[in-house]
Backbone atoms as SQL, in Angstrom:
CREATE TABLE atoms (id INTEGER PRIMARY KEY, chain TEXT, resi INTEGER, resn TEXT, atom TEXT, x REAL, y REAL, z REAL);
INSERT INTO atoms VALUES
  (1, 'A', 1, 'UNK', 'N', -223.494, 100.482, -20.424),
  (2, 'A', 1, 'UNK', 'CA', -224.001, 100.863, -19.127),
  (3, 'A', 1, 'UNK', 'C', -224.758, 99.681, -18.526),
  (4, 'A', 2, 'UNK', 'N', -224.724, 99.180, -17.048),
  (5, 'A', 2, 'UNK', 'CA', -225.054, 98.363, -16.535),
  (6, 'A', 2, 'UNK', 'C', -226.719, 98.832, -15.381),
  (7, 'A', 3, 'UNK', 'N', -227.315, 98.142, -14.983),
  (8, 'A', 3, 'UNK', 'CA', -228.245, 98.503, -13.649),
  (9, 'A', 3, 'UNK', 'C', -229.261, 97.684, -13.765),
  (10, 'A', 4, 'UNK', 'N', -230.467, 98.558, -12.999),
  (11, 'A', 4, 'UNK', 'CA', -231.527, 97.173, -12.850),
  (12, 'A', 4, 'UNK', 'C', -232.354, 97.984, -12.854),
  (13, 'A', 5, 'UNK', 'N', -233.933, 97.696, -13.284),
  (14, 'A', 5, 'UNK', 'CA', -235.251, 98.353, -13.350),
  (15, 'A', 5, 'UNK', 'C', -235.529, 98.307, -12.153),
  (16, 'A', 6, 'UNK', 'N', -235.849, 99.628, -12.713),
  (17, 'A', 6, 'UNK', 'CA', -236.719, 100.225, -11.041),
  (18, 'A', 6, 'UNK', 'C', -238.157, 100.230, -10.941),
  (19, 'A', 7, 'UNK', 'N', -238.677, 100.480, -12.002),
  (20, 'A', 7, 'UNK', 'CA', -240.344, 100.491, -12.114),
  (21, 'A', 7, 'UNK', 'C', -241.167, 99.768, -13.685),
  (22, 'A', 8, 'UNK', 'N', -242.115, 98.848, -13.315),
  (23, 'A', 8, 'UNK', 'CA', -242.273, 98.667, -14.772),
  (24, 'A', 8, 'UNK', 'C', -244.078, 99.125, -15.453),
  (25, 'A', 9, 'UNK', 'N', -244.010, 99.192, -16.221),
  (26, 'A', 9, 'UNK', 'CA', -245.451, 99.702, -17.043),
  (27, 'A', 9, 'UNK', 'C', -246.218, 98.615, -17.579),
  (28, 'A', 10, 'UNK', 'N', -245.078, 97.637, -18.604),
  (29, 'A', 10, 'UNK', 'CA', -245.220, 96.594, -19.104),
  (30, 'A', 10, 'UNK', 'C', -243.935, 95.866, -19.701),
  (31, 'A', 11, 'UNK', 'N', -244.032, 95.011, -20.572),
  (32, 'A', 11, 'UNK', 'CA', -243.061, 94.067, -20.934),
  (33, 'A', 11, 'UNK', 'C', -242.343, 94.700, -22.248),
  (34, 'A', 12, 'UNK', 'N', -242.864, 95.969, -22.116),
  (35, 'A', 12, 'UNK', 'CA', -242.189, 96.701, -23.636),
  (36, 'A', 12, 'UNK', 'C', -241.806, 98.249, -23.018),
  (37, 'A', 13, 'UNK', 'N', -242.677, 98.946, -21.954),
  (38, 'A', 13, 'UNK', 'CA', -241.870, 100.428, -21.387),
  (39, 'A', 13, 'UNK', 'C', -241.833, 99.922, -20.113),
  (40, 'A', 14, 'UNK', 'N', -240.300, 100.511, -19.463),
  (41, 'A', 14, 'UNK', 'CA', -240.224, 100.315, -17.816),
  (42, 'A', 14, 'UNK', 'C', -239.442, 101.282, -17.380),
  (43, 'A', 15, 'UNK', 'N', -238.492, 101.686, -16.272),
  (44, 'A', 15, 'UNK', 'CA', -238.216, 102.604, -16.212),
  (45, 'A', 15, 'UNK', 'C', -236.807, 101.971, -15.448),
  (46, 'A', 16, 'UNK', 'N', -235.168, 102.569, -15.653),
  (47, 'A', 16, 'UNK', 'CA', -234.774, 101.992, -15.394),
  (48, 'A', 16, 'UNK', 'C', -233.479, 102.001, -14.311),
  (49, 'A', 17, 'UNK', 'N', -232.230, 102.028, -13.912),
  (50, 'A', 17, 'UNK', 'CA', -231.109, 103.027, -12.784),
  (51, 'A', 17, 'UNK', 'C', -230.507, 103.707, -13.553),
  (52, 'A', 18, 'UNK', 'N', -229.882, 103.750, -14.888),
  (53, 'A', 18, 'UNK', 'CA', -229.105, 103.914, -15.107),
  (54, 'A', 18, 'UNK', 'C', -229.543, 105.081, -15.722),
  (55, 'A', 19, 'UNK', 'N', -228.909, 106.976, -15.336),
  (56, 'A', 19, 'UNK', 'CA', -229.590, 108.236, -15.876),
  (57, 'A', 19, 'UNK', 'C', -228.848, 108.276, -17.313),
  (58, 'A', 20, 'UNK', 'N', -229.951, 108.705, -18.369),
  (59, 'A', 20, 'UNK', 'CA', -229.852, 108.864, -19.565),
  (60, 'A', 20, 'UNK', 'C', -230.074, 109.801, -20.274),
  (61, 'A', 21, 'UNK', 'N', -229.089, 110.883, -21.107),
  (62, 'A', 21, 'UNK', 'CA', -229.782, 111.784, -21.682),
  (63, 'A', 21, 'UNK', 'C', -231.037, 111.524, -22.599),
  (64, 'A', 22, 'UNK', 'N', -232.034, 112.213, -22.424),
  (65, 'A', 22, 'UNK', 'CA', -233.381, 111.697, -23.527),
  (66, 'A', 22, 'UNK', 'C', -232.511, 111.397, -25.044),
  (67, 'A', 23, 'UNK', 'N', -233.287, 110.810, -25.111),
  (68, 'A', 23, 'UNK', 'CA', -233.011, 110.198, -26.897),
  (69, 'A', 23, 'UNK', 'C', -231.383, 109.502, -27.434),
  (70, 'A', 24, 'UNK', 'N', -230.525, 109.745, -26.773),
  (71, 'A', 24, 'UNK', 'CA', -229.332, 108.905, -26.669),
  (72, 'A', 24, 'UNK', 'C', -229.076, 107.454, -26.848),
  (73, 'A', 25, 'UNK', 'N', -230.148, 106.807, -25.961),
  (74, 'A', 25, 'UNK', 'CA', -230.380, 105.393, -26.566),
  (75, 'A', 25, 'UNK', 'C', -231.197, 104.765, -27.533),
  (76, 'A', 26, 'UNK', 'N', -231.928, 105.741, -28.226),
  (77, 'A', 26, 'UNK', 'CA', -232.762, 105.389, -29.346),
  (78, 'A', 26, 'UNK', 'C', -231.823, 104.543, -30.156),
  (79, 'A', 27, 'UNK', 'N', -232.644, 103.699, -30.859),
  (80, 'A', 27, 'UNK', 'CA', -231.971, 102.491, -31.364),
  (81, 'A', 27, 'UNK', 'C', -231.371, 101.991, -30.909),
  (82, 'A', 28, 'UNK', 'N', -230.809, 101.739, -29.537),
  (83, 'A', 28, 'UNK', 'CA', -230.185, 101.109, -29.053),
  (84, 'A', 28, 'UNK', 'C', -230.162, 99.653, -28.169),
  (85, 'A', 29, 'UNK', 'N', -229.491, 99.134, -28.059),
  (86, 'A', 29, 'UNK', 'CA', -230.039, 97.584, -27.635),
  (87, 'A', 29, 'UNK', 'C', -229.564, 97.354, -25.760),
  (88, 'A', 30, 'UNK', 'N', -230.483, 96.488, -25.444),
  (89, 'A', 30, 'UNK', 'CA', -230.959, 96.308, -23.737),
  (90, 'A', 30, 'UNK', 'C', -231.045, 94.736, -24.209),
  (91, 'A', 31, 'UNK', 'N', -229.605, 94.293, -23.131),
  (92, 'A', 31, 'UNK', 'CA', -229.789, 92.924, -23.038),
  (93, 'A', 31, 'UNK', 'C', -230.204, 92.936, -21.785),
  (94, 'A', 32, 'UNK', 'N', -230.660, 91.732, -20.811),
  (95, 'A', 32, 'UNK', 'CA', -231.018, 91.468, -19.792),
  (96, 'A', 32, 'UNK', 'C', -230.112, 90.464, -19.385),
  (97, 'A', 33, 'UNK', 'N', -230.216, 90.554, -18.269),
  (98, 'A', 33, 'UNK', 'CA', -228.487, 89.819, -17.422),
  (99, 'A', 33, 'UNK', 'C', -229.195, 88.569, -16.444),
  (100, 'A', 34, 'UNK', 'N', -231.208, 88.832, -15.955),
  (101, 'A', 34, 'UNK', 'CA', -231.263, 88.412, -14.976),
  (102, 'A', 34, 'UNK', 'C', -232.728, 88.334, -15.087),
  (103, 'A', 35, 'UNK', 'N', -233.450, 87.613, -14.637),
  (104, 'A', 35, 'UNK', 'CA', -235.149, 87.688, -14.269),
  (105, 'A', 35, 'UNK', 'C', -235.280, 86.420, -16.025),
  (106, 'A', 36, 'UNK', 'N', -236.772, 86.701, -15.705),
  (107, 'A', 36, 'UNK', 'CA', -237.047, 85.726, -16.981),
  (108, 'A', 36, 'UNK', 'C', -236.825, 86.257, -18.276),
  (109, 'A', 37, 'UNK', 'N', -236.000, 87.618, -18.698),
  (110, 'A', 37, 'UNK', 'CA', -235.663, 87.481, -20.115),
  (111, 'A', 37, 'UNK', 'C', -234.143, 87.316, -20.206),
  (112, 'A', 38, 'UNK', 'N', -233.284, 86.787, -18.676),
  (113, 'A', 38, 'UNK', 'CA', -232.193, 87.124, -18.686),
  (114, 'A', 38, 'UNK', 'C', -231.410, 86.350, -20.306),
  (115, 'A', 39, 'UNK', 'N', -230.462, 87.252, -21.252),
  (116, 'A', 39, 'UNK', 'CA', -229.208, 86.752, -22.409),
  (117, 'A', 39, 'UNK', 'C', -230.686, 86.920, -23.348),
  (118, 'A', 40, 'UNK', 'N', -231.581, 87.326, -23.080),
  (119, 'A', 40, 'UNK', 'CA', -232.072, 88.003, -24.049),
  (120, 'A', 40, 'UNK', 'C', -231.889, 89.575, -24.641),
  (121, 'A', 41, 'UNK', 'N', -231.786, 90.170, -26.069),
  (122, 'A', 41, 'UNK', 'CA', -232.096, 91.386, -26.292),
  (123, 'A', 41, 'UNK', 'C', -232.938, 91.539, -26.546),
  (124, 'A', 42, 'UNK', 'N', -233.194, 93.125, -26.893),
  (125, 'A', 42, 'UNK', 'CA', -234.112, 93.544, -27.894),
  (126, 'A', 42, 'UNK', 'C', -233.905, 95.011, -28.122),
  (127, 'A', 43, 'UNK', 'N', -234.183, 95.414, -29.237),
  (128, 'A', 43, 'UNK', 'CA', -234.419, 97.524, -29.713),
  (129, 'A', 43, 'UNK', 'C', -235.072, 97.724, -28.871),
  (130, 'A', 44, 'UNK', 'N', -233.886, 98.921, -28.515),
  (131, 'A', 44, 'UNK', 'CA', -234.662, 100.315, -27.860),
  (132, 'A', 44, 'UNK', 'C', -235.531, 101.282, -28.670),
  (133, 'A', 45, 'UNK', 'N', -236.471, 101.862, -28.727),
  (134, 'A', 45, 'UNK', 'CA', -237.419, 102.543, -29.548),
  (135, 'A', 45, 'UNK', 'C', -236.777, 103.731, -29.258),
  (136, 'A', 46, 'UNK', 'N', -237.318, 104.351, -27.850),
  (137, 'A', 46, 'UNK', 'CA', -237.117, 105.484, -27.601),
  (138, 'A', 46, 'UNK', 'C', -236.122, 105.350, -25.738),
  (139, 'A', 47, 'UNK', 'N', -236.193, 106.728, -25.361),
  (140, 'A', 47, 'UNK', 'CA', -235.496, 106.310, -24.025),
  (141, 'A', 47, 'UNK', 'C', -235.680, 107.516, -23.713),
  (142, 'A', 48, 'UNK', 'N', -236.376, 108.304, -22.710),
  (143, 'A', 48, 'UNK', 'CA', -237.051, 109.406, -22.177),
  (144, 'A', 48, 'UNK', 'C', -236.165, 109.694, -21.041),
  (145, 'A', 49, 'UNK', 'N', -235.034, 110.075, -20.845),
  (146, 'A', 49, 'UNK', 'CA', -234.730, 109.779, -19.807),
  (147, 'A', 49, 'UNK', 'C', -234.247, 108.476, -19.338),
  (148, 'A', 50, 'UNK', 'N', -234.786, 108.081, -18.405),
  (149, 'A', 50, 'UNK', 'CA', -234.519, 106.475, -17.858),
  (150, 'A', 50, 'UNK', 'C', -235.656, 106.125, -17.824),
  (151, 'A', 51, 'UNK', 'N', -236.549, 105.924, -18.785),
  (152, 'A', 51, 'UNK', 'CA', -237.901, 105.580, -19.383),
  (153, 'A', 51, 'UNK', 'C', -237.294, 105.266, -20.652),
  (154, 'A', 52, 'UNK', 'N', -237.784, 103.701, -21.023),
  (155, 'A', 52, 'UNK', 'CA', -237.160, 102.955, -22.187),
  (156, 'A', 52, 'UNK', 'C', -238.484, 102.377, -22.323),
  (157, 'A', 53, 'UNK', 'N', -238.359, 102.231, -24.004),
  (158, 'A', 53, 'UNK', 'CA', -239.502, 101.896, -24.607),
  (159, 'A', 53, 'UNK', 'C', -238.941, 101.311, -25.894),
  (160, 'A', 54, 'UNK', 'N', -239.083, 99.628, -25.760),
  (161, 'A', 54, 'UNK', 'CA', -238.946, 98.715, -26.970),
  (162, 'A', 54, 'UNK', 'C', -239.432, 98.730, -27.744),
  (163, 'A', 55, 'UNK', 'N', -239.094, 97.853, -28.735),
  (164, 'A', 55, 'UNK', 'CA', -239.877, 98.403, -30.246),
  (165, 'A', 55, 'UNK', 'C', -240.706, 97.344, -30.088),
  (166, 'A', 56, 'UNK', 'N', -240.343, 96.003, -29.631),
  (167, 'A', 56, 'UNK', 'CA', -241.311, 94.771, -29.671),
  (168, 'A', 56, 'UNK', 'C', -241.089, 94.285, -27.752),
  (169, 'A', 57, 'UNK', 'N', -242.368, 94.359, -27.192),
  (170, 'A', 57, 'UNK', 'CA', -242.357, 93.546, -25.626),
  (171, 'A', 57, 'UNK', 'C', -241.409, 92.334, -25.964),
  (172, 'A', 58, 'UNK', 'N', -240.547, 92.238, -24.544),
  (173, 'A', 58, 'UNK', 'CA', -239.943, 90.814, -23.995),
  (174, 'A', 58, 'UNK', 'C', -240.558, 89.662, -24.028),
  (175, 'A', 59, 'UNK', 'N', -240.244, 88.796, -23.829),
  (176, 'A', 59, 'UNK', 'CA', -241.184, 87.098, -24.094),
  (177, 'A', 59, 'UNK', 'C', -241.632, 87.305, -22.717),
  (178, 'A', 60, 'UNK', 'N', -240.651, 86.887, -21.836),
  (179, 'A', 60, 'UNK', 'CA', -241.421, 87.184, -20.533),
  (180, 'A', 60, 'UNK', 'C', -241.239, 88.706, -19.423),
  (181, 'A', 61, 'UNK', 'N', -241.835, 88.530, -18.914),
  (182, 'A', 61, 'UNK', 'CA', -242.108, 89.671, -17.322),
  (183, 'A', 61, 'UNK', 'C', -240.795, 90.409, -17.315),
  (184, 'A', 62, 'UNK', 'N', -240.920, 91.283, -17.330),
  (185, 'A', 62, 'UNK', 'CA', -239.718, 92.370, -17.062),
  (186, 'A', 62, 'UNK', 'C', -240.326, 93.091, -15.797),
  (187, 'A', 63, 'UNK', 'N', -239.076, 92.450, -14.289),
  (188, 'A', 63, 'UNK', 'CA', -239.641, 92.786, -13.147),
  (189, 'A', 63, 'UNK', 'C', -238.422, 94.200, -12.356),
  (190, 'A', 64, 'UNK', 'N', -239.066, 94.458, -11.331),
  (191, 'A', 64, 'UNK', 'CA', -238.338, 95.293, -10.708),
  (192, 'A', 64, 'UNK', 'C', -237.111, 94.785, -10.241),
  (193, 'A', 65, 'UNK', 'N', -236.369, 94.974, -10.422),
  (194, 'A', 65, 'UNK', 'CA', -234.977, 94.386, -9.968),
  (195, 'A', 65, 'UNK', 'C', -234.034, 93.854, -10.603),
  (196, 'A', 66, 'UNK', 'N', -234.269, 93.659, -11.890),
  (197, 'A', 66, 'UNK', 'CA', -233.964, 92.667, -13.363),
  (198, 'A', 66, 'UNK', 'C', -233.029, 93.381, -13.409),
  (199, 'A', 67, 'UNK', 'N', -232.003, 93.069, -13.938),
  (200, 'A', 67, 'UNK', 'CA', -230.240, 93.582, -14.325),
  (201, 'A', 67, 'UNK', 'C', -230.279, 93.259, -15.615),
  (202, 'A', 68, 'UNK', 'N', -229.196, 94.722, -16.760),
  (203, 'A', 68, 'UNK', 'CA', -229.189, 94.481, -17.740),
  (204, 'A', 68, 'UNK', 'C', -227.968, 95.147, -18.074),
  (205, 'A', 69, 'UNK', 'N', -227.462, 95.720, -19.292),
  (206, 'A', 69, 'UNK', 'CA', -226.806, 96.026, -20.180),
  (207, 'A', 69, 'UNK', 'C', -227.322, 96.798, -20.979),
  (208, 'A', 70, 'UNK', 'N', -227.201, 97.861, -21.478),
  (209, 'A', 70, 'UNK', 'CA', -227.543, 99.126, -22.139),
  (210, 'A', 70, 'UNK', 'C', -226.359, 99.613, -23.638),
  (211, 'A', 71, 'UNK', 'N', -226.879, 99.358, -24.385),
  (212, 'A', 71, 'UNK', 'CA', -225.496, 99.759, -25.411),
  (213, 'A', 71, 'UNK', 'C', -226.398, 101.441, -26.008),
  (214, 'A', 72, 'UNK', 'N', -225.942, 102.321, -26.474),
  (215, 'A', 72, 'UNK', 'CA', -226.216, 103.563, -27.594),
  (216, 'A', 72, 'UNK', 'C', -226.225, 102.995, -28.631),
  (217, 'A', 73, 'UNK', 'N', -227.628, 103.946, -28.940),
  (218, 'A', 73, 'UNK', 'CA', -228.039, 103.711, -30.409),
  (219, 'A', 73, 'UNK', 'C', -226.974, 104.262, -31.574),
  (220, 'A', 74, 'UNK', 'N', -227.208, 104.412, -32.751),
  (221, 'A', 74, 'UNK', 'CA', -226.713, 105.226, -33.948),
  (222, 'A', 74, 'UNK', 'C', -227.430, 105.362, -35.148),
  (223, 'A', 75, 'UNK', 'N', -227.998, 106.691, -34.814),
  (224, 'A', 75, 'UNK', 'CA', -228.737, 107.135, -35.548),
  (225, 'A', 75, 'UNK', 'C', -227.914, 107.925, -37.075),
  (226, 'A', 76, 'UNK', 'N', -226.937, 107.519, -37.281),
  (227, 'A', 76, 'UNK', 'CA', -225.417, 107.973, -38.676),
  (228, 'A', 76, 'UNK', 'C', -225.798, 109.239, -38.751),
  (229, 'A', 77, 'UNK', 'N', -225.661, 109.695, -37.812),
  (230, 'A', 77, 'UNK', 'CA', -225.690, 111.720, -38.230),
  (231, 'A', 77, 'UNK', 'C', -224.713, 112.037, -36.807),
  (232, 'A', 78, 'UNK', 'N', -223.820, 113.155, -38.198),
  (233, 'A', 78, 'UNK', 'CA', -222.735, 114.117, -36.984),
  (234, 'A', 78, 'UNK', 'C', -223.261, 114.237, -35.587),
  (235, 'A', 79, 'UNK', 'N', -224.511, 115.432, -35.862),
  (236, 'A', 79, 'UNK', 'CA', -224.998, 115.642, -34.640),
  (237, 'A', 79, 'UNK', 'C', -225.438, 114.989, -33.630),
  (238, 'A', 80, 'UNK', 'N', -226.068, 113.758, -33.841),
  (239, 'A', 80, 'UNK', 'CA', -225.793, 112.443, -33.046),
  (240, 'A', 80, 'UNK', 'C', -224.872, 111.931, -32.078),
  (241, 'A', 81, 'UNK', 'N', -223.595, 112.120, -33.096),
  (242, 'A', 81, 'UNK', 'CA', -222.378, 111.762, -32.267),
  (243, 'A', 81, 'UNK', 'C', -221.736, 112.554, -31.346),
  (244, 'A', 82, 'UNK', 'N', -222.096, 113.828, -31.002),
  (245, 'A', 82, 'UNK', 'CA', -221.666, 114.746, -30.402),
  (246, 'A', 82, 'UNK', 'C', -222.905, 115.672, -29.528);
C-alpha cells in the first residue's frame, strides 16, 4: 500500500492516508519514498487504524506530506491470515 502522512505526533507515531484495519499491520514494515527518511525502513509496532506506531523513531522528521510504502505484518497464526 502506497500514500503520504497526514498528521504527525512524533518521529515514531503519525497518522497516515492509507485506511487500515486495526492491527493488520502490526509487524509490519513502512519504507519512506520521500522527506528526510526517504529509502529508509523501519517496524511497525502497532497500527490503530491509520495511526502507526514504530518500534524505534526515524533518524529524521517524519513530516506531513512524506510518501511511503506499507507492507503487512505476520504474526504465523491462521487467524491472522484470514
Amino acid at each position: 500500500f502506497t500514500g503520504t502522512v497526514t498528521a504527525v505526533t512524533n518521529r515514531q507515531k503519525f497518522t497516515i492516508s492509507t485506511s487500515l484495519p486495526t492491527g493488520k499491520f502490526d509487524e509490519g514494515l513502512i519504507k519512506f519514498t520521500s522527506g528526510q527518511n526517504a529509502g529508509l525502513s523501519m517496524e511497525v509496532d502497532t497500527n490503530e487504524g491509520q495511526v502507526i506506531t514504530l518500534f524505534q523513531p526515524m533518524l529524521g522528521t517524519v513530516a506531513v506530506g512524506d510518501s511511503y510504502i506499507i507492507k503487512k505484518g505476520c504474526k504465523k497464526t491462521v487467524e491472522y491470515c484470514f
